[in-house]
C-alpha positions as CSV (number, residue, x, y, z in Angstrom):
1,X,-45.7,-122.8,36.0
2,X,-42.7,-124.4,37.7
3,X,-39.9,-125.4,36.0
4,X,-36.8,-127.9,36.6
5,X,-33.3,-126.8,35.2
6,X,-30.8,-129.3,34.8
7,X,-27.0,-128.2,33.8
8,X,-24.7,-130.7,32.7
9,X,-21.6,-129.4,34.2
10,X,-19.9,-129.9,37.9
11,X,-21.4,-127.2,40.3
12,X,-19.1,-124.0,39.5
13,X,-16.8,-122.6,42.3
14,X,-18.6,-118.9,41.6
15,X,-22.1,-119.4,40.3
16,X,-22.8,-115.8,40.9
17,X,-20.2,-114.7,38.2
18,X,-20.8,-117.6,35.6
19,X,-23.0,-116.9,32.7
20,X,-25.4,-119.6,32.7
21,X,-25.9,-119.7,36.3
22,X,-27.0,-115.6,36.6
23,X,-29.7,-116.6,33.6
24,X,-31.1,-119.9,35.2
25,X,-31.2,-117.6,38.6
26,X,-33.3,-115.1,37.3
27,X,-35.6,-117.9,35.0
28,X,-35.8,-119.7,38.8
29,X,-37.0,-116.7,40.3
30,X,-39.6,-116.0,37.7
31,X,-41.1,-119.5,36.9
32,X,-40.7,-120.9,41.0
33,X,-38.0,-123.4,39.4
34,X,-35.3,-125.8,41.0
35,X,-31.9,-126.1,39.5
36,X,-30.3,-129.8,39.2
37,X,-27.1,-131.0,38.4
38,X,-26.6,-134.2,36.2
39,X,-22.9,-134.6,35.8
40,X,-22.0,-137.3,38.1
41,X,-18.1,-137.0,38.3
42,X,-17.9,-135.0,41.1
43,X,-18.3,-138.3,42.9
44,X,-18.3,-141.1,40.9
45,X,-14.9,-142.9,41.8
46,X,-14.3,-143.4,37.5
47,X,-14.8,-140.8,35.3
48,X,-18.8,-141.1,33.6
49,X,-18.8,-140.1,29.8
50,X,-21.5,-137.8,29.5
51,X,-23.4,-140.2,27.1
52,X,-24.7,-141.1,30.7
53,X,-25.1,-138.0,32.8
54,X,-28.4,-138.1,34.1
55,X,-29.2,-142.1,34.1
56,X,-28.2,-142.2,37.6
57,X,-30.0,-139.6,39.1
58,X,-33.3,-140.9,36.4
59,X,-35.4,-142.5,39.1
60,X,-35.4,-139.5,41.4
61,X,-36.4,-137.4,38.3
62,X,-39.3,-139.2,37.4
63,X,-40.5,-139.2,41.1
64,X,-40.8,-135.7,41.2
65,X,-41.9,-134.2,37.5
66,X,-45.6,-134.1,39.2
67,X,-43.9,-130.9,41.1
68,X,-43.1,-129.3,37.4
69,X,-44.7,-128.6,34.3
70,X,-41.5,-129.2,31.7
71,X,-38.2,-129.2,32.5
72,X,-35.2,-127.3,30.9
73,X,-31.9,-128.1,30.1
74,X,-29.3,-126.2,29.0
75,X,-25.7,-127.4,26.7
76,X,-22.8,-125.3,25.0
77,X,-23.9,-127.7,22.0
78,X,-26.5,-129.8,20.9
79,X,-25.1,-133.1,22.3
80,X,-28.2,-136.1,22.4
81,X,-27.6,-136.7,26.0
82,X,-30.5,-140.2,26.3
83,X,-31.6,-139.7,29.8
84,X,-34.0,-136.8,28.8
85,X,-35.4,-138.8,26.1
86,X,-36.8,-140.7,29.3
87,X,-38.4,-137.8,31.1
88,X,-42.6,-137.5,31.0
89,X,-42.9,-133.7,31.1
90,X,-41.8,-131.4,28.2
91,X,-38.4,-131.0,27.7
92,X,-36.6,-127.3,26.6
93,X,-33.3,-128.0,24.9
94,X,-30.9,-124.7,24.9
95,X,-27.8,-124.6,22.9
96,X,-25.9,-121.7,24.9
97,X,-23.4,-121.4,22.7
98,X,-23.4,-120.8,18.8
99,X,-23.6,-123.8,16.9
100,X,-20.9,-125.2,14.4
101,X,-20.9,-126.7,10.9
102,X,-20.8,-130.1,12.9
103,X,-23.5,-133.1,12.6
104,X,-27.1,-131.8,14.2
105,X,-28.9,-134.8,15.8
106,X,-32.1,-133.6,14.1
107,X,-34.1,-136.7,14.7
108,X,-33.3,-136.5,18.7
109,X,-33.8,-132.8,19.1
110,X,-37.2,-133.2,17.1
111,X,-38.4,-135.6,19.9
112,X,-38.0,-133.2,22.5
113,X,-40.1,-130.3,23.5
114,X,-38.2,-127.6,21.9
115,X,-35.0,-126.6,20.7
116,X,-33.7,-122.7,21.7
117,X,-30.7,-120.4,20.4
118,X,-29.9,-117.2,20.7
119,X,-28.7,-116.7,17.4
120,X,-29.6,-116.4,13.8
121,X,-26.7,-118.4,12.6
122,X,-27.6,-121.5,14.9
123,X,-31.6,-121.2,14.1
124,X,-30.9,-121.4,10.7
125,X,-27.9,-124.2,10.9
126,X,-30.7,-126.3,13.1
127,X,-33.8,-125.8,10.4
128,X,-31.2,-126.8,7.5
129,X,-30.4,-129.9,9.7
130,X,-34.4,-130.5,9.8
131,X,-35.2,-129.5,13.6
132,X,-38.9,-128.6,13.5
133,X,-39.2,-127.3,16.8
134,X,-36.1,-124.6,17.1
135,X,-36.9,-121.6,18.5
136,X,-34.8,-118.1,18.8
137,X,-34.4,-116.6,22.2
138,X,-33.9,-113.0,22.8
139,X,-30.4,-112.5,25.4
140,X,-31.4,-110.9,28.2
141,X,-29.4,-109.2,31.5
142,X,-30.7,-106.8,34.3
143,X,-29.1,-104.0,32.7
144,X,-30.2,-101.8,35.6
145,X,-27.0,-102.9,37.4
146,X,-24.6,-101.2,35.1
147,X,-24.3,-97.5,35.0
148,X,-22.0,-95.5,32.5
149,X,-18.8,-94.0,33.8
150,X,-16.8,-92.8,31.1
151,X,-13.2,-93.3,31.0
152,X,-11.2,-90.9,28.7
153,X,-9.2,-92.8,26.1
154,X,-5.6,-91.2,26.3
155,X,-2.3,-92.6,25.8
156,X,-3.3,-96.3,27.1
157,X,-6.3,-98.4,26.4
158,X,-7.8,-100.9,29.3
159,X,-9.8,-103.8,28.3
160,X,-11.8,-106.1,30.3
161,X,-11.4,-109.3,29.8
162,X,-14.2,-111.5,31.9
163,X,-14.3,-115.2,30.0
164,X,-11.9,-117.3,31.5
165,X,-10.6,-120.7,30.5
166,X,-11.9,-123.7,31.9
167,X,-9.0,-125.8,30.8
168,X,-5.1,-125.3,29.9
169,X,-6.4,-125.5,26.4
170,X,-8.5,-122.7,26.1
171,X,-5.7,-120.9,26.9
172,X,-5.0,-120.7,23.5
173,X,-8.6,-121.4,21.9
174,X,-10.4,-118.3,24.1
175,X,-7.4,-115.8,23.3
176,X,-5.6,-115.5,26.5
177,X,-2.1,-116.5,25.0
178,X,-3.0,-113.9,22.5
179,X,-3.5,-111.3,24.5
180,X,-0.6,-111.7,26.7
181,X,1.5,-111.7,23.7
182,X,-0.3,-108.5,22.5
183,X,0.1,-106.9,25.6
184,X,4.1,-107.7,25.1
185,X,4.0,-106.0,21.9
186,X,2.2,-102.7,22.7
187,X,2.9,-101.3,26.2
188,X,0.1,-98.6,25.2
189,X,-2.7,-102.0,26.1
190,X,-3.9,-102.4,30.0
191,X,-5.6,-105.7,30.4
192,X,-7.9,-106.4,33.6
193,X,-8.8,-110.4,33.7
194,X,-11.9,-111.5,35.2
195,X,-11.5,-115.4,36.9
196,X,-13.9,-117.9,38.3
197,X,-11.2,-119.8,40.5
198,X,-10.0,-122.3,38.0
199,X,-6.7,-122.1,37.0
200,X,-5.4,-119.2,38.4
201,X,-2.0,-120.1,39.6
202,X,-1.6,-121.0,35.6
203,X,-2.7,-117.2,34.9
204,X,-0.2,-115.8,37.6
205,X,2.5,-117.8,36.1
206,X,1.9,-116.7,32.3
207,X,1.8,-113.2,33.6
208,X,5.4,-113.5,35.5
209,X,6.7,-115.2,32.7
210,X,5.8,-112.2,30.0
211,X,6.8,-110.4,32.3
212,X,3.6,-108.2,32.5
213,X,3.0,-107.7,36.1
214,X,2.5,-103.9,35.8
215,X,0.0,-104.0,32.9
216,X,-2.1,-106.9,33.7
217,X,-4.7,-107.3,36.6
218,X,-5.8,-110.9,37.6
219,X,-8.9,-110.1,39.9
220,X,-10.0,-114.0,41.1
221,X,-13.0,-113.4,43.5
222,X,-16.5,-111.8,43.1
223,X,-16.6,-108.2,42.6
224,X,-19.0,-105.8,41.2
225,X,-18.5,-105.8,37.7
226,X,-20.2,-102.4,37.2
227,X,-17.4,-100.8,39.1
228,X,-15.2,-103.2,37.0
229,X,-16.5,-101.4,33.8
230,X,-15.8,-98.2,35.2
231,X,-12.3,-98.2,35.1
232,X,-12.1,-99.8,31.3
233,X,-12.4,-98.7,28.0
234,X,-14.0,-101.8,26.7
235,X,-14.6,-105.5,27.2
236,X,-13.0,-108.0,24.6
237,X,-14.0,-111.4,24.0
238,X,-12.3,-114.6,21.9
239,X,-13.3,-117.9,20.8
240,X,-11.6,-120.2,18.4
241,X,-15.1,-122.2,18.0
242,X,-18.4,-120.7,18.6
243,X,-18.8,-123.9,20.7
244,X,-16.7,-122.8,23.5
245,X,-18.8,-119.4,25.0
246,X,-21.9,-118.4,24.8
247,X,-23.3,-117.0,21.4
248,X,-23.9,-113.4,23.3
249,X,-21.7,-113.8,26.4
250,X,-22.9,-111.7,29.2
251,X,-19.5,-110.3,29.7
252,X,-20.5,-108.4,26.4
253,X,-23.8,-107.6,27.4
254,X,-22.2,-106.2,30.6
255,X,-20.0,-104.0,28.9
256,X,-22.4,-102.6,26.4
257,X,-25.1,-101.9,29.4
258,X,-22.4,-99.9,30.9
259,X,-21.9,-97.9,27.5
260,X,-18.4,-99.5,26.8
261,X,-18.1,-101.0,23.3
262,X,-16.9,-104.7,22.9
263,X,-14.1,-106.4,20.6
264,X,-15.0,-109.8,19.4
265,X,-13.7,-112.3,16.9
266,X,-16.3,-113.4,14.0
267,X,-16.4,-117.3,15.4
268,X,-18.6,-115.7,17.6
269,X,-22.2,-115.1,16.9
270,X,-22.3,-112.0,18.5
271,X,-20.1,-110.6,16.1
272,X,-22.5,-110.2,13.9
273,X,-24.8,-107.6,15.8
274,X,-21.3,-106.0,16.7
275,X,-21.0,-105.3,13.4
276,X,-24.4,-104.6,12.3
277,X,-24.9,-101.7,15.3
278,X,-21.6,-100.8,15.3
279,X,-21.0,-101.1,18.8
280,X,-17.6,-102.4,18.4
281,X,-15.0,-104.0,16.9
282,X,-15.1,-107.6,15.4
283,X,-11.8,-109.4,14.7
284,X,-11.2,-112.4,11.8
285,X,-8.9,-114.5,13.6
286,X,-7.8,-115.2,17.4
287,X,-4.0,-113.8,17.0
288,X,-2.3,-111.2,18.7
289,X,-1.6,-109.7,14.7
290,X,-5.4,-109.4,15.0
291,X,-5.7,-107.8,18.4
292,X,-3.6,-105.3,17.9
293,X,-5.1,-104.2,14.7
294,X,-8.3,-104.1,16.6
295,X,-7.1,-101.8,19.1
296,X,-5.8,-99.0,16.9
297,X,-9.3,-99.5,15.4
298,X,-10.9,-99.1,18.8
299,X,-8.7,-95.7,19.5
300,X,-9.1,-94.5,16.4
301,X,-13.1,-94.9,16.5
302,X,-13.7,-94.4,20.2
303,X,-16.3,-92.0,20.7
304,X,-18.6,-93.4,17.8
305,X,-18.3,-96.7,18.9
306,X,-18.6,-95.1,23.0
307,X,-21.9,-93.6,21.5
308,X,-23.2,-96.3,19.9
309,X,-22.7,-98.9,22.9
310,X,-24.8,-96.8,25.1
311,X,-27.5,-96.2,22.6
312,X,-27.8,-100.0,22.6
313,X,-27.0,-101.6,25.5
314,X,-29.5,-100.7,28.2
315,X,-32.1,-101.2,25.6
316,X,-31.4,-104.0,23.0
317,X,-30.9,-107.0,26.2
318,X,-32.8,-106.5,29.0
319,X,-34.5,-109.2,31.5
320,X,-37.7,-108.7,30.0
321,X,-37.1,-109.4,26.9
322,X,-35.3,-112.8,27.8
323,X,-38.3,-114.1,30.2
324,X,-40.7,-113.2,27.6
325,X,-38.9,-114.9,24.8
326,X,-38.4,-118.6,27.0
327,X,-42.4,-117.8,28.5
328,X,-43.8,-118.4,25.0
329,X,-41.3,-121.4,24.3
330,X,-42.4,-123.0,27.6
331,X,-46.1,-122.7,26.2
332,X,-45.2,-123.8,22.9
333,X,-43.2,-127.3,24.4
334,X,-46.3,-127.7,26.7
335,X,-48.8,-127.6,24.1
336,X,-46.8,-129.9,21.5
337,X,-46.9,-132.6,24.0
């Protein structure tokens, strides 16, 4: 079957090293698909509220759902954007990220083909909230890029750090301010960041400031994050609001396909299979109080939690798994309508 993606953002200045775009990419390759953009901003002369991304681009859609047999669309949260109420073919509603204790537009979801998550916490927040057709998705990366290298855990420990903000904002909300001001407190952490080209003058200037230009790599360009992995102990990922990263963020995934355990704070849905496989070490709050702690954890517990990550992560995630999972929603949202 072919299949139409639409993402509501602005195109991203590296769509090879976002998220979203290497999991649409390898759904495209599988299912023949196109990938569309319906935020308009990038040239509309006023700024569009996203109550009305898609409207404009409607007609054209319509004209060419003959070419597909449902289309998918994919959101950090379960916004009720009305343009795809409009489409004719099915219509595959993802929720990347996990979902809050915020209002559920059950009616509007229920309307659409199907509703997908990648978590247990958001499937069961969305049946409470009455959606009917909710399905869970299995996460999924092509593991056979990463390779283990392990790095002895001596005096210093290096962390990977790979979800950058997308605003000044998230600074705060995704844990960068806390980590720099960890990284001012114990000269034993080594922190490698991981940016997408937003914001990265910002970054350089928080670094200078703290005054953390010898413990802190900014890398801002495309690299090869297997050879990234290599040269860390583990990856660590924050989030203030499961709304604000993906519910298992690749960077994660990444790091436990490369046999390198993960730190992640509990807002996170992830956390929760951190915890369960012990593959790492999950945080309560986004502070540097709370990073710290979980690096003396981390030291502490290395080569258990180094085992564990690489009895898990070339197994638990991989592309099949993922393709699978969205082939039998795609047949469930077809034969609904």
């Amino acid at each position: 079957m072919r299949v139409l993606y639409h993402l509501p953002i602005l195109p991203p200045k590296m769509p090879s090293g976002e998220a979203l775009s290497q999991e649409i990419q390898v759904l495209q390759r599988h299912n023949d698909g196109e990938l569309v953009y319906v935020n308009p901003n990038q040239d509309s002369p006023v700024y569009v509220p996203r109550l009305l991304f898609g409207l404009s681009r409607l007609k054209t859609l319509r004209a060419r759902e003959q070419d597909f047999a449902l289309h998918h669309f994919y959101n950090p949260d379960p916004f009720p954007y009305p343009y795809l109420l409009y489409l004719q073919r099915p219509v595959v509603y993802t929720v990347s990220s996990g979902i809050s204790a915020k209002r559920i537009p059950a009616p509007y979801l229920n309307r659409l083909g199907a509703v997908t998550v990648y978590d247990d916490r958001s499937l069961q927040r969305l049946i409470q909230a009455g959606v009917r057709n909710a399905h869970l998705i299995h996460p999924g990366i092509d593991t056979a890029r990463f390779t283990c290298t392990p790095l002895p855990l001596e005096d210093e420990v290096r962390l990977l750090v790979a979800s950058a903000p997308w605003s000044r904002a998230q600074f705060c909300t995704k844990g960068i301010d806390a980590l720099l001001a960890a990284a001012q407190q114990d000269s034993r952490l080594r922190l490698t960041f991981l940016w997408r080209g937003i914001l990265a003058e910002e970054m350089q200037k928080r670094i200078h400031r703290d005054g953390l230009e010898s413990r802190i790599t900014l890398i801002n360009a495309f690299v090869d994050v297997n050879q990234i992995l290599a040269s860390v102990h583990a990856t660590i990922t924050l989030a203030a609001d499961p709304a604000l990263i993906k519910a298992y963020p690749h960077s994660l995934l990444d790091s436990l396909a490369a046999g390198k355990p993960v730190l992640v704070n509990r807002a996170i849905p992830m956390a929760d299979y951190v915890e369960r496989t012990e593959c790492g070490i999950v945080m309560e709050k986004v502070t540097a109080t709370e990073v710290l702690t979980a690096v003396t954890k981390l030291m502490s517990q290395y080569n258990a939690l180094q085992q564990s990550a690489r009895q898990v992560g070339q197994w638990d995630f991989t592309l099949d798994k993922i393709i699978t999972s969205f082939q039998q929603v795609y047949q469930s949202a077809i034969h609904k309508q």
